[in-house]
Phi, psi and omega in degrees: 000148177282152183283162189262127146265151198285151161276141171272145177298116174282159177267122202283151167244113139333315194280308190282003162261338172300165203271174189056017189259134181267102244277129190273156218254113168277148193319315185267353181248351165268330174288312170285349151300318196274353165285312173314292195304336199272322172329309205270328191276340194269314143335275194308317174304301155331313171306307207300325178315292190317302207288000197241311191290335183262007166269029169243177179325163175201338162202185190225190166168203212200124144284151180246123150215139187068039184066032147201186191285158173234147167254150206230147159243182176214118156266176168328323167281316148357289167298288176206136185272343176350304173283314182300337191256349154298293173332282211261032142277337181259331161318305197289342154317299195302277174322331175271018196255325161256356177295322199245184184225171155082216163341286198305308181313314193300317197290289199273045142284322229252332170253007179278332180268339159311309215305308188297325204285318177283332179308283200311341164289294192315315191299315167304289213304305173266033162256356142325305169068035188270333199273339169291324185279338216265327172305302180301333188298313198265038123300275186322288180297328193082022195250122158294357194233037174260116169255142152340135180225162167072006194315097174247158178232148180241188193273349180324261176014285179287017175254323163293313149300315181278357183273319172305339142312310195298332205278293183338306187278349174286319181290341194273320182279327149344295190284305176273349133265026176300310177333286187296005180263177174292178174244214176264123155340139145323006212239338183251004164250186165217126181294340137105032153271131190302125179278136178298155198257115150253129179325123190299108191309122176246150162292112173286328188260015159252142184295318162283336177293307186310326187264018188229349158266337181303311186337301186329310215085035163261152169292146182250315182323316161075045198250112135022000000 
């Protein structure tokens, strides 16, 4: 008889089989999951915010007419509509962001975080609202050379800015972890290839399966 050679023993990692141990997670792909999600709340909240905070008020004031005051208001739109059309520009941003792969994820990252830095500017710069108020003033009196007088501001302006942060930060997480988020399935694009056609199964002992396969132009026979 011939000698028997031993088979070798594969070797165990203990440490990677112990119970209760979890197969580890890389790094860029946990982190990019979890962006996304902060990415989509932080995004979308931010819009809501801008779209909601710049139809309220943003100052108040006082015109003199007919030898006594008038009260004048300014919302947000008013004042400048700029953060609201940043706003649902950067939604759509937001969305288009999965739409696409590569380069392009990269550009609308790159306006999803513009979008909020102009809101959130537009939102600074004009929150005084003395020149939308000082226009209703000179509406209002018929007079053009009537200004605001008594000129108070309220937290709106900056309520607006801060949700248009949120939209910067939602475009900051974009740009650095977008590579690792998901796209749109394959299933939503189409390559304009003819899909293969499979045969219809026939029934030999029904009579209609047979004239519904001669139709076709198939053998119902399934002979050569």
């Amino acid at each position: 008889m011939g000698g028997v050679s031993a088979v070798p023993r594969p070797r165990i990692d203990r440490a990677a089989t112990a119970p209760g141990s979890e197969p580890e997670v890389p790094e860029g792909r946990s982190g990019g999951r979890r962006s996304v999600a902060v990415a989509l709340l932080l995004g979308t909240l931010g819009a809501t915010v801008v779209l909601l905070a710049s139809g309220r008020v943003w100052a108040r004031g006082t015109a003199a007419f007919g030898g006594g005051s008038l009260p004048l208001s300014a919302d947000g739109q008013s004042v400048t509509g700029l953060p609201a059309a940043l706003a649902i520009v950067g939604l759509a941003a937001l969305v288009a962001v999965f739409a696409v792969r590569g380069k392009g994820r990269l550009l609308v990252s790159a306006l999803l975080a513009l979008s909020g830095l102009g809101a959130a500017a537009a939102a600074l710069v004009n929150a005084d609202g003395r020149q939308a108020l000082d226009a209703a003033a000179a509406r209002t009196t018929a007079d053009t050379a009537a200004h605001v007088a008594g000129l108070t501001h309220t937290a709106w302006p900056y309520v607006t800015a801060g949700g248009a942060a949120l939209i910067l930060v939602a475009g900051l997480l974009a740009l650095r972890f977008g590579r690792a988020w998901p796209a749109m399935g394959g299933r939503y694009e189409r390559d304009g290839s003819a899909k293969p056609r499979t045969a219809a199964v026939v029934d030999p002992d029904r009579p209609e399966d047979l004239w519904k396969a001669l139709d076709r132009g198939e053998d119902p026979t399934g002979t050569p």
